[in-house]
N, C-alpha and C positions, 0 to 999 in steps of 0.2 A: 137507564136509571134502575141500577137493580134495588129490590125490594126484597129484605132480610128479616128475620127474627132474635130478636134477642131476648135471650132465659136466664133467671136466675131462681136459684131456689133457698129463701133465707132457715128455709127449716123442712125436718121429715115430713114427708106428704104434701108440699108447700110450693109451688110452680108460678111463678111470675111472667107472663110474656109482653112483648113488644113490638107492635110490626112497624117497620122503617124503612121510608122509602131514603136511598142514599144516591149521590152522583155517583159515576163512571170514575173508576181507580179510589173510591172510597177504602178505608181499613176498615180493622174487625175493632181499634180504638174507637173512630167516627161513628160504629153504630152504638155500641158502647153508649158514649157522650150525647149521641142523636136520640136515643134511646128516653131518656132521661133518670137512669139509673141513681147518678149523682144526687139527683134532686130526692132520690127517699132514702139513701143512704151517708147523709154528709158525713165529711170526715172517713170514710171509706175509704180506700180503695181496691178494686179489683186483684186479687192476687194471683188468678190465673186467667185465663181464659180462653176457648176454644170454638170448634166448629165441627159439627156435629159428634160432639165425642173427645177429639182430636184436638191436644194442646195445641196453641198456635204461639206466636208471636203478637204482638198488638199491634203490627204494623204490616201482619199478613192481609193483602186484597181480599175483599169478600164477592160473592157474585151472588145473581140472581137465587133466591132460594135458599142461601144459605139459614143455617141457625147456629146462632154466635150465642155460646154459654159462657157466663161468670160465676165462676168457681167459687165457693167460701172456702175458709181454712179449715181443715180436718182440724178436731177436736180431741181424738183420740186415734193413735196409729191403729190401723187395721188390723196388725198382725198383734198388736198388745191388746186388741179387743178381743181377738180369737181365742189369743190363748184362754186371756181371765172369764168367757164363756165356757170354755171347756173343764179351766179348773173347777166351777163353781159345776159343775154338770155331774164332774166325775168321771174317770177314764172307762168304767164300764156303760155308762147312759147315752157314750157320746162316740162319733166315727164310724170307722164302716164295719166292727162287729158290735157294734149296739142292742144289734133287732136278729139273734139268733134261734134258729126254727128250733124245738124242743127234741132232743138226741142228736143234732148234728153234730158234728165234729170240732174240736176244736180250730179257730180260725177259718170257719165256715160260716 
């Protein structure tokens, strides 16, 4: 009877856990639903999900110890956050010649 964790995190700095004991050849949906994730998210559903880290499938086996995470939906692409950080920064405030020692060289 392996015994799993299940995480979600509805906001920045925000960690929800679960501990759930499930039968032998249980998924990573049954802890999911075992869970009771459903019940504070109606109208939900899970858009990704993983184990430790690690996209899965919802129908991948879990085992003893696992920790089965549900993913929310990104908000903003990563790479469209990076850039409009940087824009707003400035090309000299920002990267890896930002912080240059006084008389070194250019691109140093």
């Amino acid at each position: 009877m392996p015994r799993v964790t299940v995480t979600y995190s509805p906001g920045p700095r925000e960690v929800l856990e679960w501990a759930v004991d499930l039968p032998e050849g249980a998924t990573v949906r049954d802890a999911v639903l075992a869970s009771g994730w459903q019940d504070g998210h109606p109208g939900e559903e899970p858009v990704d999900v993983g184990i430790w880290g690690r996209r899965c499938t919802p129908q991948q086996a879990v085992r003893e110890g696992d920790r089965v995470e549900v993913y929310r939906p990104l908000l903003v692409d990563p790479k469209v956050a990076r850039r409009e950080r940087f824009r707003k920064q400035g090309a000299r405030a920002a990267g890896l010649f930002a912080r240059r020692r006084p008389g070194a060289k250019p691109g140093y």
